[in-house]
C-alpha atoms as one frame of an Amber mdcrd trajectory, in Angstrom:
protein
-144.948 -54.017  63.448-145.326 -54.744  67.154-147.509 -52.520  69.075-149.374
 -51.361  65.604-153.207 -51.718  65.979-154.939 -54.487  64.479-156.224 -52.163
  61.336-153.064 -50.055  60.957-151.597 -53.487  60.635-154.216 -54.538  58.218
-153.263 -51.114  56.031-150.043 -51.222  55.679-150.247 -54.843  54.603-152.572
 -55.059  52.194-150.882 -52.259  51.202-147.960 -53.365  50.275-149.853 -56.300
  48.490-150.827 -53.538  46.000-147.549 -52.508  45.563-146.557 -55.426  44.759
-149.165 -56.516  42.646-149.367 -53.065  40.405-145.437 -52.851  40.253-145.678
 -50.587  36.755-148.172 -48.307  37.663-146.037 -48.047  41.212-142.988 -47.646
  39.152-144.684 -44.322  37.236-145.670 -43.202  40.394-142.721 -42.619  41.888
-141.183 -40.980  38.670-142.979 -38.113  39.141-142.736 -38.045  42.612-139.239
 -38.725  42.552-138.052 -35.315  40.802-139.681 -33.668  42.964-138.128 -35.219
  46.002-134.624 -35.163  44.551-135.762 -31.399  44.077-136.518 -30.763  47.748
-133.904 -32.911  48.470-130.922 -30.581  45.766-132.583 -27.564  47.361-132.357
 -28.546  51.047-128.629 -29.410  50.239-127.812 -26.534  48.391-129.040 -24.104
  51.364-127.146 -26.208  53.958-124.114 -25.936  51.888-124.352 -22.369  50.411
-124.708 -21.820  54.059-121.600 -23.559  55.246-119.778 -22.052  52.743-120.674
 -18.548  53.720-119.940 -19.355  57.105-116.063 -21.112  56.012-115.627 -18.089
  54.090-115.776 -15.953  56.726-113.809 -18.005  59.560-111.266 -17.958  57.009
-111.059 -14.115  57.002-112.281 -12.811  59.754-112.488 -15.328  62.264-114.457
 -18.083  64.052-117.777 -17.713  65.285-117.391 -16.378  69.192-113.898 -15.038
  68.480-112.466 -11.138  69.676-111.468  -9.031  67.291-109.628  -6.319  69.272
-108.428  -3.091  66.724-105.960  -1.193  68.518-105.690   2.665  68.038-103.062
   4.337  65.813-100.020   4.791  67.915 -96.270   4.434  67.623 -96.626   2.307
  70.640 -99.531   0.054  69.401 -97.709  -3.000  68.624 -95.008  -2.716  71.597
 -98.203  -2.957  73.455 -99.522  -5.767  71.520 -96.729  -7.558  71.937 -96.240
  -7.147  75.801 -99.758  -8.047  76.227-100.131 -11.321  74.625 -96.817 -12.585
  75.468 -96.872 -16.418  77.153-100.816 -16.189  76.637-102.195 -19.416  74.275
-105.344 -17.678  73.864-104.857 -14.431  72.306-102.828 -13.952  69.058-101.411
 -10.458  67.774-101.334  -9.493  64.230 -99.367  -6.799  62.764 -99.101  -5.780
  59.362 -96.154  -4.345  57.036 -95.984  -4.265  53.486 -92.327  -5.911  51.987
 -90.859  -5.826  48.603 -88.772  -9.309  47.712 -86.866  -9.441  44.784 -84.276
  -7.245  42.979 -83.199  -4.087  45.134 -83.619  -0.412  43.741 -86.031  -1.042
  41.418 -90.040  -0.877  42.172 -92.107  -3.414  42.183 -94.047  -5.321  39.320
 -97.445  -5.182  41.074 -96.599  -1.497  43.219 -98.620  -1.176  46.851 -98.960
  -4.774  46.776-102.084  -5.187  44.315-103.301  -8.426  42.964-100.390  -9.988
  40.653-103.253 -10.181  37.778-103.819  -6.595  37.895-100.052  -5.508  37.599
 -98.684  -3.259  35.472-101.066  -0.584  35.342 -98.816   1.969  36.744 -99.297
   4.839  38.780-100.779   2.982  41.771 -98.469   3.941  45.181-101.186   1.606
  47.340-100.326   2.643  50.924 -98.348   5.094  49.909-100.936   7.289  48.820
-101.283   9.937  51.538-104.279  12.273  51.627-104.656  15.188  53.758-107.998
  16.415  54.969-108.890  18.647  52.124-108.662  15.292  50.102-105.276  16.497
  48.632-102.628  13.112  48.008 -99.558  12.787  47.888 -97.046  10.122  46.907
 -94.890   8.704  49.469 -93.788   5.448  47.779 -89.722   5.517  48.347 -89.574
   3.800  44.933 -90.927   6.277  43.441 -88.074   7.246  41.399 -86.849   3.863
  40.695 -87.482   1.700  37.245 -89.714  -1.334  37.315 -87.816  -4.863  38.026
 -87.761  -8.198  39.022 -89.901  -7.432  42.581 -93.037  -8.164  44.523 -94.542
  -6.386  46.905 -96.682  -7.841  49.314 -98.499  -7.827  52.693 -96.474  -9.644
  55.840 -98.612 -10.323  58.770 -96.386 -11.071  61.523 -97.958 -13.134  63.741
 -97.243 -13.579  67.868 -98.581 -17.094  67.777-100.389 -19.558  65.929-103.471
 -17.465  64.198-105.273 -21.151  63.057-106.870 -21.547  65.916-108.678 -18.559
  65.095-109.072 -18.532  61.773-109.887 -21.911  59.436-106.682 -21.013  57.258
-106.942 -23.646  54.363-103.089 -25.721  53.690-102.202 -25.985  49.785 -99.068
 -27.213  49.931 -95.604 -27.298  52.228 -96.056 -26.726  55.931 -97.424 -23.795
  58.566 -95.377 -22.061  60.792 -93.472 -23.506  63.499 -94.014 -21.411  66.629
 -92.119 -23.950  69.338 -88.647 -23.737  68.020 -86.365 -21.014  68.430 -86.589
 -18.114  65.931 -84.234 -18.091  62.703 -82.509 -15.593  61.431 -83.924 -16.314
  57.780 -87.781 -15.180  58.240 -90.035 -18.316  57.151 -93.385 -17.348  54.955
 -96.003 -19.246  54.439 -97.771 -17.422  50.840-101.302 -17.048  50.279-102.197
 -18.188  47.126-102.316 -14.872  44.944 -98.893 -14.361  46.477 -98.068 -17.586
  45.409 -98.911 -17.562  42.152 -97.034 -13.764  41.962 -93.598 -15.805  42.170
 -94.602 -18.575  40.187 -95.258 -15.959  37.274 -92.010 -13.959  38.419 -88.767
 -15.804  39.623 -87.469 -13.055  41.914 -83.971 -13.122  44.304 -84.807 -14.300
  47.596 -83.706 -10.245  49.005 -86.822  -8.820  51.341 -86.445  -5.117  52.391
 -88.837  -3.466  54.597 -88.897   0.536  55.206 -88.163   1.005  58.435 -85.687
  -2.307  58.270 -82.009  -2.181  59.658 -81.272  -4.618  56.763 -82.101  -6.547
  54.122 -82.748 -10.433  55.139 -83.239 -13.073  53.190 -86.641 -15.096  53.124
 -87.362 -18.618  53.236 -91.011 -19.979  51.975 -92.495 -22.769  53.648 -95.667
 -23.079  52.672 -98.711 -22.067  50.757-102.783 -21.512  52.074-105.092 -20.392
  51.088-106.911 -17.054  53.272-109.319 -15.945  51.185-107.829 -12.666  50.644
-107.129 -11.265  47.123-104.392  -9.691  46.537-100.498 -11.208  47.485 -99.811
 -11.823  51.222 -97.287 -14.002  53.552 -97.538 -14.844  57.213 -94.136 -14.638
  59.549 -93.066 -15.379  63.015 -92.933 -11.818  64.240 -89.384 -12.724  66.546
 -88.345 -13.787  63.161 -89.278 -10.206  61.665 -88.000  -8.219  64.342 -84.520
  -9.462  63.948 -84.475  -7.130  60.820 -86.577  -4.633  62.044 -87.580  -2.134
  65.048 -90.883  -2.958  66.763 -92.402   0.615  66.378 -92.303  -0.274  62.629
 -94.913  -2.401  62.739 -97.273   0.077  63.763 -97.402   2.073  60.784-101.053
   3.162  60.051-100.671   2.619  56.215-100.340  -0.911  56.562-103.696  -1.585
  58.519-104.249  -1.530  62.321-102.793  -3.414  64.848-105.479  -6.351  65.534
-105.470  -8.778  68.114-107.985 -11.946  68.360-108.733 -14.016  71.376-111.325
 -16.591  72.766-114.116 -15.847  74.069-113.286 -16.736  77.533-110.430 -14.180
  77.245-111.793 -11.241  78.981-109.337  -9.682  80.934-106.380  -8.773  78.345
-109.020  -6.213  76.999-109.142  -4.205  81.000-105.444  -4.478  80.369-105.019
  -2.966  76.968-107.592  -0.272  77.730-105.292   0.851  80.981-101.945   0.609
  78.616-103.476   3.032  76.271-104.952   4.930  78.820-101.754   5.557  81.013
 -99.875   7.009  77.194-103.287   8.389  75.748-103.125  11.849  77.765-105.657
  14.084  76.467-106.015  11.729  73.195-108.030   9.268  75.090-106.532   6.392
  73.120-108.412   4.015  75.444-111.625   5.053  73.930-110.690   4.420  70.519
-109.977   0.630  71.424-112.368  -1.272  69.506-114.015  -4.971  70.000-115.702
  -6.761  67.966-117.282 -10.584  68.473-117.420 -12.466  65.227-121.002 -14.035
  64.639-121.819 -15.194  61.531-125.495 -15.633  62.102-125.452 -11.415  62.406
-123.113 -10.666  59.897-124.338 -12.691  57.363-128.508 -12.940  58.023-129.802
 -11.388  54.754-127.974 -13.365  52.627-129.047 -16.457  55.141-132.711 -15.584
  54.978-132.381 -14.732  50.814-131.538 -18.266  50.577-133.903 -19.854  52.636
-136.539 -18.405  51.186-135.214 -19.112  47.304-134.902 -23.049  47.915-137.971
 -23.183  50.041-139.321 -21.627  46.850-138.069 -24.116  44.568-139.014 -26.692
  47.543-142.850 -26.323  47.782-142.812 -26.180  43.506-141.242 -29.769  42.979
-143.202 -31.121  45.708-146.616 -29.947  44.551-145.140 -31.793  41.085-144.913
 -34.658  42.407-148.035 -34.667  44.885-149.827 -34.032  41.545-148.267 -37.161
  40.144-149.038 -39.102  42.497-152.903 -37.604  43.275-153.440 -39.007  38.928
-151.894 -42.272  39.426-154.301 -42.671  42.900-157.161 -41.959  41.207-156.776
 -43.825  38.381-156.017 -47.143  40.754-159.142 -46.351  43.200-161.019 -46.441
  39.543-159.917 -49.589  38.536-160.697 -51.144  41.891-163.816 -50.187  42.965
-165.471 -53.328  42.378-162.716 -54.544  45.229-163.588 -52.024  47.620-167.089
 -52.767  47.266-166.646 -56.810  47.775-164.305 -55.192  51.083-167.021 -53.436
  52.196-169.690 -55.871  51.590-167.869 -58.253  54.263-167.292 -55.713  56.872
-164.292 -54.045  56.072-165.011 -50.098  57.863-164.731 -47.677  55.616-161.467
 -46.101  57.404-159.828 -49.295  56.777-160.314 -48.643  52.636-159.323 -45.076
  53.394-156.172 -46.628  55.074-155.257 -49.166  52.107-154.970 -46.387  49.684
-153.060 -44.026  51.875-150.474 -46.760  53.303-150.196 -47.406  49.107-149.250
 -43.575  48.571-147.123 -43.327  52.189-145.082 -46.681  51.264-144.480 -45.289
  47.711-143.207 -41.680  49.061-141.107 -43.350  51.591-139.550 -45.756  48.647
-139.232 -42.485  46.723-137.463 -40.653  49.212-135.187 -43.248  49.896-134.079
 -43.459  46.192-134.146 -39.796  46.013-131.646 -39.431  49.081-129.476 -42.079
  47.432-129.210 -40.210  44.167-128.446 -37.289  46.043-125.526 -38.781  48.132
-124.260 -40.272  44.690-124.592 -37.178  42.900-123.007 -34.911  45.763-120.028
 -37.422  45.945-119.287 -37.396  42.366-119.667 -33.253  42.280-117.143 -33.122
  44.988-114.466 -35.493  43.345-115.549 -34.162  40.256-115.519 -30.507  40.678
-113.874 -30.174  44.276-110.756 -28.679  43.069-112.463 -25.775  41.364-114.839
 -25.081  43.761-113.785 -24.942  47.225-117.149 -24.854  48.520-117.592 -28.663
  46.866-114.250 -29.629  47.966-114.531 -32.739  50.772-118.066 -31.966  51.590
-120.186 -34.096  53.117-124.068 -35.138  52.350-125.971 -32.643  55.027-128.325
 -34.550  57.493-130.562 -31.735  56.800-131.105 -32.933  53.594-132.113 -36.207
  54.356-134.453 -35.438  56.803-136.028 -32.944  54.497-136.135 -35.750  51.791
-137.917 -37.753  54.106-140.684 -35.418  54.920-141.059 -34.382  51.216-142.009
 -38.128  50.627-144.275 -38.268  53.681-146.007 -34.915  52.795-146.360 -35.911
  49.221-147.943 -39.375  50.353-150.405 -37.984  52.340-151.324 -35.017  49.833
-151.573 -37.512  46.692-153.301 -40.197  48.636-155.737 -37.605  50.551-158.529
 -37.563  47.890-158.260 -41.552  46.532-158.424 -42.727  50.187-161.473 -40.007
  50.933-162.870 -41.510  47.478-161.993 -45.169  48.011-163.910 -44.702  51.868
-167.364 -43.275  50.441-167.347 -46.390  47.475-171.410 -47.488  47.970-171.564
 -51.327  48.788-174.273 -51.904  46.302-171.301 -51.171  43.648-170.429 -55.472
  44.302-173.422 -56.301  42.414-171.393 -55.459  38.991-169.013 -57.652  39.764
């Protein structure tokens, strides 16, 4: 209270005597004005964390915010390239992309071109293998084509140069990530995504992995599980590991996606390089040109569905708090009512008439701040128990912390609320004629 003027003072004092001394009428008060905070509150939290989901969701797939995504062109050399490029650099990571079959050789694949496990067994779906030629004509390249369905899974094998996570926020489910400081093995370590994981939980499969394009068959170990937001079945491998089994230029097969490469943003340079690699093999195909960058921001890929919530749960935020500024205006009038004859008697022995106006609205500011303090607690209570509750089937719940956001929002509700409810009783309370005393 130090430094407070002398009638400030005065306000907030007497009150809190009122408070005190109407604790029921107080208590219905902030009923009414506490759904509507806990609204603005819920509302302020749901954006924040709708938000941060949005943005988890896509540093888990694409990338984080500031990261390069560098698409190489289609080209026999691409991931030789790749490869030669990134090598003994910690801040650029190559990705290249094959599709594998493990499980029972000669025979084709329960879920064929590698399609979510759940939608297997439709038949007739080739995946990558599906050719088309410009006259939208396709043909069937699948070299399993001929072969019965079996015991096998197909699925997508990023091979990776070094360790992607520092790039992307892939989420551990169980067993461990890749090791990329040891010495490569001869038996390729995978770490699953989770569709891929639950493929061989429905399906127990030999451990035999076969590529096209592969000198040999090699046998897989799994090492883990995460979880990388991607739908359909999908393992991550040292690429040394890979290429023990298989020819470099294999990984550069345009069916099986493009050969990407992501980097920090303070790595500049590796992109002059690239574009002068594919420039000194490009010839007349100006392969250089078709090099494409692309920095991940989530505030531009994602703003309509940023500004669509924003303006929902301010929405839903001005609603509750008119609610509860209405519940609280009734409850202020109806106490200004009951003590005129006090204000009077006040204002018979001196007391200014801002002073009055001050009582009331230090009644409604205290009792908003109170509110919003219970409100915020409900909400911290209520996100914990959705999280421990409800965390494991929805990721977006799953450890998540109470947003500061919120709280401050909460706190403002029951400020603006105060002052709108407490506006007119205080204005009323201030203009209450002295001779009013004499009916006392």
């Amino acid at each position: 209270m130090i430094g407070l003027s002398g009638r400030l003072r005065s306000a907030l004092i007497i009150g809190g005597q009122g408070i005190r001394a109407r604790k029921l009428r107080t208590f219905l008060s902030m009923i009414s004005l506490f759904l509507g905070v806990l609204g603005v509150v819920a509302a302020q939290a749901g954006q924040v964390i709708a938000q941060r989901a949005l943005v988890a969701e896509m540093e888990m797939t694409q990338g984080k915010d500031g990261t390069q995504q560098v698409y190489l062109p289609s080209h026999e050399d691409a991931s030789r390239i790749a490869m030669d490029t990134v090598e003994g650099r910690s801040d650029v990571v190559a990705m290249m992309s094959t599709n594998a079959i493990i499980g029972e050789p000669n025979l084709r694949p329960v879920n064929e071109g590698g399609m979510p496990i759940d939608q297997a067994g439709g038949g007739g779906y080739s995946g990558a293998y599906m050719v088309c030629d410009a006259a939208g004509y396709c043909t069937d390249e699948n070299p399993n084509a001929d072969q019965p369905s079996g015991q096998a899974i197909e699925l997508r094998v990023q091979a990776l140069t070094a360790d992607v996570r520092q790039f992307r926020a892939l989420r551990p489910q169980s067993g461990q990530w890749l090791d990329f400081d040891g010495a490569p093995q001869l038996a390729p370590r995978l770490v699953l995504n989770k569709e891929a994981a639950k493929a061989f939980a429905m399906y127990q499969v030999p451990a035999e992995m076969r590529f096209e394009g592969a000198t040999a068959h090699s046998t897989p170990r799994f090492v883990g599980v995460v979880d990388d937001g991607i739908g359909a079945p999908q393992a991550y491998v040292r690429s040394d590991e890979l290429l023990n089994w298989m020819p470099v230029d294999a990984l550069s097969d345009p069916r099986f996606g493009q050969v990407e490469i992501l980097a920090s943003p303070a790595a500049s340079d590796f992109v002059d390089i690239l574009r002068n690699k594919f420039a000194a093999i490009g010839g007349d195909q100006q392969l250089d040109q078709q090099l494409y960058v692309n920095v991940i921001s989530s505030a531009d890929q994602i703003p309509e569905q940023i500004a669509l919530m924003r303006w929902v749960f301010l929405g839903v935020s001005i609603l509750v708090l008119l609610i509860g500024s209405a519940g609280i205006l009734n409850v202020g009038l109806a106490t200004v009512g009951e003590r005129i004859e006090e204000f009077a008697l006040r204002r018979a022995v001196g007391t200014p008439r801002l002073l009055l106006a001050g009582i009331v609205l230090a009644e409604t500011l205290l009792t908003g701040l109170l509110t919003a303090a219970a409100a915020i607690g409900a909400g911290i209570v209520g996100l914990a128990a959705a999280s421990r509750l409800f965390g494991d089937e929805q990721p977006m719940l799953e450890n998540v912390a109470f947003p500061w956001e919120a709280g401050v929002a909460g706190i403002a509700a029951g400020l603006i609320a105060g002052v709108l409810g407490g506006l007119v009783p205080a204005a009323r309370a201030a203009r209450i004629p002295i001779a009013t005393v004499m009916r006392a």
